[in-house]
Each structure stands twice: as C-alpha cells, then as structure tokens.
N, C-alpha and C positions, 0 to 999 in steps of 0.2 A: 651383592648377595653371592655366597660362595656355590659355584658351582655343583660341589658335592652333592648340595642340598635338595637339587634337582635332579642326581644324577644316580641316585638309590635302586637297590636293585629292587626293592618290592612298592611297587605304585602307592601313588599314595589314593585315597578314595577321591578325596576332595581337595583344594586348597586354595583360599580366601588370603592371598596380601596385598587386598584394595586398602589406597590410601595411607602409601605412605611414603618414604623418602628413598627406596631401594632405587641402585643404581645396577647398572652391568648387564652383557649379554645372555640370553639365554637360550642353547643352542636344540632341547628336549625335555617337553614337559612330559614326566613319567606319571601321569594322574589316569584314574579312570574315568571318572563320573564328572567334575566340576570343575573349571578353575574361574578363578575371579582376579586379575591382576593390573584392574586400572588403580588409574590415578598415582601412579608412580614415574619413574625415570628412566625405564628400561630402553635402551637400545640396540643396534643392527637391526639383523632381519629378520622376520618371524621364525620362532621354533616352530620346532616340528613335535605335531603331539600323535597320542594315542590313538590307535586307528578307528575307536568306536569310541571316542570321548564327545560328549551330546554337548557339550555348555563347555564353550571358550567365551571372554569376557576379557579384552587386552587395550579396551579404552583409556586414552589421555594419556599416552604415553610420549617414545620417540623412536617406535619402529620404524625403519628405512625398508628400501628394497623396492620389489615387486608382490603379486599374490601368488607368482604363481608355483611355487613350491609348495606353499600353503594346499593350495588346491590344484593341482594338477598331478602331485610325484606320484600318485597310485591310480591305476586303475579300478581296483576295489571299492564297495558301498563301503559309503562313511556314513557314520554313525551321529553326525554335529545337525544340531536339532536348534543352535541358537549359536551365533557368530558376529561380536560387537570387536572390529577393530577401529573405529571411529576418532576421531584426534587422533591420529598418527603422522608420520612421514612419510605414507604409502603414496607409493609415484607409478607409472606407468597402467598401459590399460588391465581395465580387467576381463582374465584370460576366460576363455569359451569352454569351460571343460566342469560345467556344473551338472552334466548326467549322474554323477554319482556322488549327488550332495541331494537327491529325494526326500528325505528328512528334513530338510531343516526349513525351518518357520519363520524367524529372525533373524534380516540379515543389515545390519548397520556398517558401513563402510563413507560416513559423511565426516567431511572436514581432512582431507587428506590431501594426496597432490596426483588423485586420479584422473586420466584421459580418454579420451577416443569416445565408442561409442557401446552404448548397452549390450551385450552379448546374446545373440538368440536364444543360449542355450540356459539364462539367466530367467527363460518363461515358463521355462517346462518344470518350475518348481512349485510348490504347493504353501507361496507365499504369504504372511499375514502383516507382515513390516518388510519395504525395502527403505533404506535410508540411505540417499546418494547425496545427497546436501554438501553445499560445499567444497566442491571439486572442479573440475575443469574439464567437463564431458562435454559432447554436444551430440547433435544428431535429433530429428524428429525421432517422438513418440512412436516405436511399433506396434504392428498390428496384433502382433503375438503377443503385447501386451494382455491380450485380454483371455489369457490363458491361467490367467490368477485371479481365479473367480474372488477367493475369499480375504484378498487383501485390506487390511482395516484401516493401516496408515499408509499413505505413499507421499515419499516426501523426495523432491527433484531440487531444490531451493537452490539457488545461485551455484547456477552451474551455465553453459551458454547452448542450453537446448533451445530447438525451433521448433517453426511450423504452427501448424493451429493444434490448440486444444479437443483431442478426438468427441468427438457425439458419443462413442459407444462406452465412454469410460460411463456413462447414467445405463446403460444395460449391463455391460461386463465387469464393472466391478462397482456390484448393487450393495457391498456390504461396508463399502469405503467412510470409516469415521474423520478422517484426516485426509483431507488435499493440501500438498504444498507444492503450487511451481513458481512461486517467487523469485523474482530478478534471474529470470532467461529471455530469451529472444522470442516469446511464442507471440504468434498476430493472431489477424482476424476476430472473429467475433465467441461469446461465451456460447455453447453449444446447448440450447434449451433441452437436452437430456439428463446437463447436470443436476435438473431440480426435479427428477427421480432419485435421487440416491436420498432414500429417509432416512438411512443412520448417519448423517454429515452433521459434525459440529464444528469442525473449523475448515473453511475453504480458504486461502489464501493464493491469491494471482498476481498479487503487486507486483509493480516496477516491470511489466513488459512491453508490449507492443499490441494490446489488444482493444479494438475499437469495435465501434456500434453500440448499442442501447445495452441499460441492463435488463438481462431477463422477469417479465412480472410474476413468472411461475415462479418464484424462489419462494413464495407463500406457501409452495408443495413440500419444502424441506421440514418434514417432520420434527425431529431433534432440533432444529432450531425455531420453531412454532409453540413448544410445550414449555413451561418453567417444572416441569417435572423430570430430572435429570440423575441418572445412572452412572455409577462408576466401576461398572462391572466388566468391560472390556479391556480394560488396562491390564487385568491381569489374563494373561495372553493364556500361559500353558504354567503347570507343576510338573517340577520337576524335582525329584525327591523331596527335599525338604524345601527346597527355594523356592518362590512363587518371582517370576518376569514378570516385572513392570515397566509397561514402556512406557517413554520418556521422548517430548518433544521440543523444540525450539519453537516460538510462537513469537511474534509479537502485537505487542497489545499496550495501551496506552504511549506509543511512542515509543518502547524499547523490549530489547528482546533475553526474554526470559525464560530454563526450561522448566517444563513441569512433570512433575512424574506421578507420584501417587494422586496427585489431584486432577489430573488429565481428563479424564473422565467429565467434569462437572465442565470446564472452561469450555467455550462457544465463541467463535468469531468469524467475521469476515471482513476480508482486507481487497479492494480492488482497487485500490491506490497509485497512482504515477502508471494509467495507464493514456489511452486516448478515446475514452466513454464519453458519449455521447448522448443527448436527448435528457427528460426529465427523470426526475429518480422516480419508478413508481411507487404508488401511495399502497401497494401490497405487499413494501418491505414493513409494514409497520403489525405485519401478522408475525412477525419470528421474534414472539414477547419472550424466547428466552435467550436472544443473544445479547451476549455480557462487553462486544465488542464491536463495534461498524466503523470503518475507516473507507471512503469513497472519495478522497483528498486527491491534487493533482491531477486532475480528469478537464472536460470540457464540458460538465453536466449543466442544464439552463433550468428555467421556468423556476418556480417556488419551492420551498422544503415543502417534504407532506406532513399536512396535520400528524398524520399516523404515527408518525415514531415517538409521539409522544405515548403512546399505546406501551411503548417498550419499556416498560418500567422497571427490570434488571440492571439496564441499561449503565455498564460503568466507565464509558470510553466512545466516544461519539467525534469523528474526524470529519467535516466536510469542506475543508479549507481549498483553496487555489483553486476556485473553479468559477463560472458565472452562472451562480445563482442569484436572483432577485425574490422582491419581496420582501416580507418581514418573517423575524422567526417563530415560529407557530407558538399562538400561549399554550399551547399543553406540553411543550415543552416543559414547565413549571412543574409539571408529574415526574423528571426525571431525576428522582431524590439521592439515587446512587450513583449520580457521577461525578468521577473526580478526573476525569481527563474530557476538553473538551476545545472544541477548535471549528472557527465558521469563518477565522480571516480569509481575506482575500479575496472577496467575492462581491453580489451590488446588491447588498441587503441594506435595506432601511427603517427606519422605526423605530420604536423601542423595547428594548432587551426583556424578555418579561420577568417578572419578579418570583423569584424563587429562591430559598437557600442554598441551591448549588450555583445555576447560574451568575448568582453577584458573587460568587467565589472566586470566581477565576480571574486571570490577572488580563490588562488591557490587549495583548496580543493574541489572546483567543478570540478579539472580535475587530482586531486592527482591518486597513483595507475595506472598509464599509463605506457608508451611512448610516451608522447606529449611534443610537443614545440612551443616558440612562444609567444609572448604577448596573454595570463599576465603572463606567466610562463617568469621563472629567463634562462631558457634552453634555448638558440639560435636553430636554427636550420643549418644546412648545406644548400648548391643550390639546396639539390634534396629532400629537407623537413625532414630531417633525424636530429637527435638530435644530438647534437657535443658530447656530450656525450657516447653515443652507438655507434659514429662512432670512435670515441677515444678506446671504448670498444674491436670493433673490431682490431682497429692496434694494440690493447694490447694484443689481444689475435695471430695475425701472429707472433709479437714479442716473442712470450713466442715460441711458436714451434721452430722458429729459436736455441733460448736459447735451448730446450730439445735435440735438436741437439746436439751442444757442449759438455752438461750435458751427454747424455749417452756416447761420445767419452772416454773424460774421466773415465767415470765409469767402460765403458768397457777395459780401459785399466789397470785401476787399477786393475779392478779382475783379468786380464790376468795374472797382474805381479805378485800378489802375490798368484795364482792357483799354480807359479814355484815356487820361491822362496821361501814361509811358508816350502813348506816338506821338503826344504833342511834345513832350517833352524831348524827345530825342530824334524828331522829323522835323525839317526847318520849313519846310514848301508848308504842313500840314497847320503846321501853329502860325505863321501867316495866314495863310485860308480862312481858321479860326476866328484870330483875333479881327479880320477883316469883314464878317459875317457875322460878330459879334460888333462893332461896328455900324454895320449896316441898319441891324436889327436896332438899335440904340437910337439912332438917330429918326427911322418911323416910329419906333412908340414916343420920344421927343415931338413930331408932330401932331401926334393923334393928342398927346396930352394939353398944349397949346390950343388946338385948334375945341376941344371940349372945355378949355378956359374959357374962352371969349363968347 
C-alpha cells in the first residue's frame, strides 16, 4: 500500500481495509474515529496513530516490535476505547504505563510472542474483555485483579500462569460470562465461589494442574441451568456506526472454533486433563442448558449420574480416560442432540442403551470398557453381560476343573519317583529293599502252606 495514502494532510474519519492482501509498513495512521485493518500482511512495527482515535483494530497481521511506543510515547489521555492487536508478532513484555488508556474497554493482545508478567497498572482500567491467550506470560493471578469489577470475558488460555485459582474471582468479578485459563500451570482445587458467578456460560480450566473434587454448587450457575438463552452481551459498546462483537476461541466437540455473533447462545464447560478427583456429582445434571461437558483425562470414580440425562441440549459429552464404573445411565437415550461423544477408557459394563444418537457413534467412543451392544460387534447375554466375559468366566471354572486333574497327577508323579529315584541311584538302599522284600516273600510263603494242609 503506498504510503501517500496514509500520509494525507486531512484525516480521514474512518478506514475499513480488513481482509485483504495489502502488504507494507505503515509508519502513521492519520484517521480520527475508526480504523479496521486486520486480516491483511502488514508489517514492522506499529504505527503511531491519532491521539484521540477510540477504535484501532490491527488483528491477523505481521506487526513486530514491542507495545511500547504504541502506549507509552505520550503522557496525555488517550482517547482508544477498543484495542485488538491479536495475531501479530508482538514480542516482549507488556509495558506498565496504562494510567492514561481510562477509556478503553476492549483489550485483545492474544496469540502474539508476549512475556513476563501482567502489569499492575493493567487493573486500574474499567475492563470488559482482556484477551492474553496465547502468549508466554506467567506469574500468579493478582490481587488487583479484582479492580475490574465489570469484566465479561477473561481469557488467560495457554500461556504458563500459576498458582491456584483466586476464590474472589465469584465476588469480584460477579459479572464474568467467559472464563478461560486453559493449558497453564494453575493447582489446587476449583474455589467454590466460582459457582456465584450467574452470568457464566463458558468456564474452561482444561489441561492444568488442578485437583480435588468437582464442586456440587455448580447447580448455582444460573446461565447454565436455564435453556432460555440471550445474546445480548456480545454486543459490548456502539461506536458510531459500528457495533463490537466480541469474539471467542472455545473449544467444543474436540476442536477449536471461534465464535462471534453467536457467542452469546454457546454454553460450555471443559475440565479436562486435569487431576479430579472423587465422583461427578449428580447436581451437574441441573445445567440443562449446557451444549457442552468435557470432564475427560481426570481420576474421576463411582458411576455416571443418571442426571445428565436431564441435559437434553446436550450436543458434546466427553467422559473418557478416567475410572468410572458401572453402566451408562438409560436416560442417556434423552440425549437426542448429540453428535460428539466419548466414555472410552474407563470400567464401564453392560449394555449401550438404545437410542438414535448413541448407536451413531463409531467403536472408539466406547473402546476401553466392558460394553456391549449396538454399535459394538460384542452381543450381549439376557442379563446385559458381554458373551465374551461370560465365555471368560466358563473359561476360567474350566481351567480349575483342569488344575484339579493337573495336580492328581503331579502329585502322583512326585510320590512315585520320591520311592523309586533312591532306589534307583543308592546301591546299600536297593539291597535293603530287595532283601526285605525277600524276607516278606518267603513268610507269606509259609503262612500260605501252612493254611494248605
């Protein structure tokens, strides 16, 4: 893109060239009001814009650099009310000098090659999305966090934070429709305050380090309890003519997909590849409108609860690599909308129950069992019992029978040759014998004579 274009003496108001194939540096955006300029090729390092320009928008690009010219080269209040540089090449930490960024609402900076750790002065703003996903930050969660009362998304996602999960994040930031700390370092246990937060529709914690039981309170999570479902938060703020839609990375049925306008409606929860413990309780099956459960890679025991069959939205159900036993609950068979589903790996038995989703799915949804039954190749017996394991067992009365036999013989072999070896290979011994075998010969000889006559 030629320079000039951007280098006009009279600002332009707006300027929208998302999506498209522009290449080159660009070193000053002379705009007032708007610019929009992802999804294109631009590279270096960020321009420098307008000092009261509200809406930068520089996603999926290939800025380099650092932020902190961006934000740091003035002392003056700025004017940026919404700040997406997200897919870039942005490297180093980011700088501490967010006192006069008050304004602004949405800040996206995930998927980049940022470090270090969250900046304090990063609290003191009057946040509604922070998006750090995707980077290589670490550091426990601060206290100051909770200085952003009205935060709606907060997304941490694969980055290498610790520590435990704060308790105060269910008082301080009561208004949170999205949790994501996905694939960090955090332990310990989930902090029964999260199930105060009644606008929560997607909580996501997979792939950390966090053990103990799941909370039974998650029955308390509002928005996931209702099938009556709003999409009215996504549209964050207006800003002239444009309406912000935020826009999340989620995943859900095995793969990750983002959603924007429909943000609103999608419901999930992922505690996945962590180290959970104990049974699932039977008062997850009150959150009849999540569209998505994945509790896969865990340590969880005892039976699935009848309940989730209760969840009849239900389009993605993960409970694989854990030891569960039991059989899988017939109301399961209520679950008409699923098309992603998974229970391998665990010490379930009995048979599959009959439903048009569940004989959908192919054998490795229920590999790793004791199951039988359509779609498994494994018949079952009358009493739901695998022909198999019950073959197992008459294999196994069979073999006692045999070990029977087996030791008759053994032990008579030893017996025989306990006598015979010494005589055999002892010379005084087998004399003795034969001599006392002899002996005896010749009295029963008389005794048979003498009972002749």
């Amino acid at each position: 893109m030629p320079t000039w274009f951007l280098n006009l003496p009279t600002p332009f108001e707006s300027l929208n060239l998302s999506s498209n194939q522009l290449r080159g540096e660009i070193s000053y955006l002379n705009v007032r009001n708007i610019v929009d300029l992802s999804s294109n090729r631009f590279i270096g390092p960020l321009p420098r814009v307008f000092p009261t320009l509200p809406f930068l928008i520089l996603s999926n690009n290939s800025f380099s650099g650092s932020l902190f010219e961006l934000l740091c080269n003035s002392s003056s209040e700025k004017g940026m009310e919404v700040l997406y540089i997200d897919k870039n090449l942005i490297s180093g930490d980011i700088p501490d000098c967010w006192n006069h960024w008050q304004r602004l609402i949405l800040l996206n900076l995930g998927s980049n090659n940022l470090t270090g750790k969250i900046p304090p002065s990063l609290w003191h703003l009057n946040l509604k999305m922070l998006n750090l996903r995707n980077n290589t930050m670490f550091g426990e969660l601060p206290s100051t966090l909770q200085n952003s009362p009205n935060l709606i998304m907060f997304d941490l996602s694969e980055n290498h934070f610790s520590g435990s999960v704060p308790a105060w994040i269910g008082d301080k930031l009561s208004k949170l429709v999205i949790l994501s700390l996905r694939s960090n370092n955090f332990d310990g246990h989930i902090p029964h305050k999260i199930c105060d937060l009644q606008f929560l529709q997607n909580l996501d914690l997979a792939h950390n380090n966090i053990s103990g039981v799941i909370p039974k309170c998650f029955n308390s999570l509002s928005a996931l309890a209702t099938t009556n479902k709003t999409n009215n938060f996504v549209l964050a703020e207006y800003l002239y003519t444009d309406a912000i839609v935020l826009k999340a990375l989620l995943v859900l049925k095995g793969r990750e997909d983002e959603y924007g306008s429909t943000l609103g409606l999608v419901t999930s929860m992922d505690l996945s590849a962590n180290s959970l413990t104990g049974e699932i309780p039977k008062e997850i099956g009150s959150l009849v409108g999540l569209l998505s459960l994945n509790f896969s890679g865990n340590l969880l025991t005892g039976n699935i609860p009848d309940s989730i069959g209760n969840m009849e939205l239900m389009e993605s159900l993960d409970l694989s690599m854990n030891r569960l036993n039991g059989e899988i609950p017939p109301s399961f068979s209520n679950l008409n909308f699923l098309n992603h589903f998974n229970v391998s790996y665990n010490n379930l038995t009995g048979q599959i129950p009959t439903s048009t989703q569940l004989q959908s799915f192919e054998n490795l949804s229920y590999v790793g069992n004791h199951l039988c039954g359509p779609p498994l190749t494994k018949n079952c017996t009358s009493k739901g019992i695998p022909i198999d394991v019950a073959n197992n067992g008459s294999s196994r009365e069979g073999s006692k029978v045999n070990w029977l036999y087996v030791s008759i013989v053994l032990g008579f072999v030893m017996g025989f040759w306990g006598v015979v070896a010494p005589l055999f290979f002892i010379r005084s011994w087998r004399h003795a014998y034969y001599r006392k075998l002899d002996h005896v010969g010749r009295k029963l000889y008389v005794s048979w004579a003498t009972m002749g006559m």
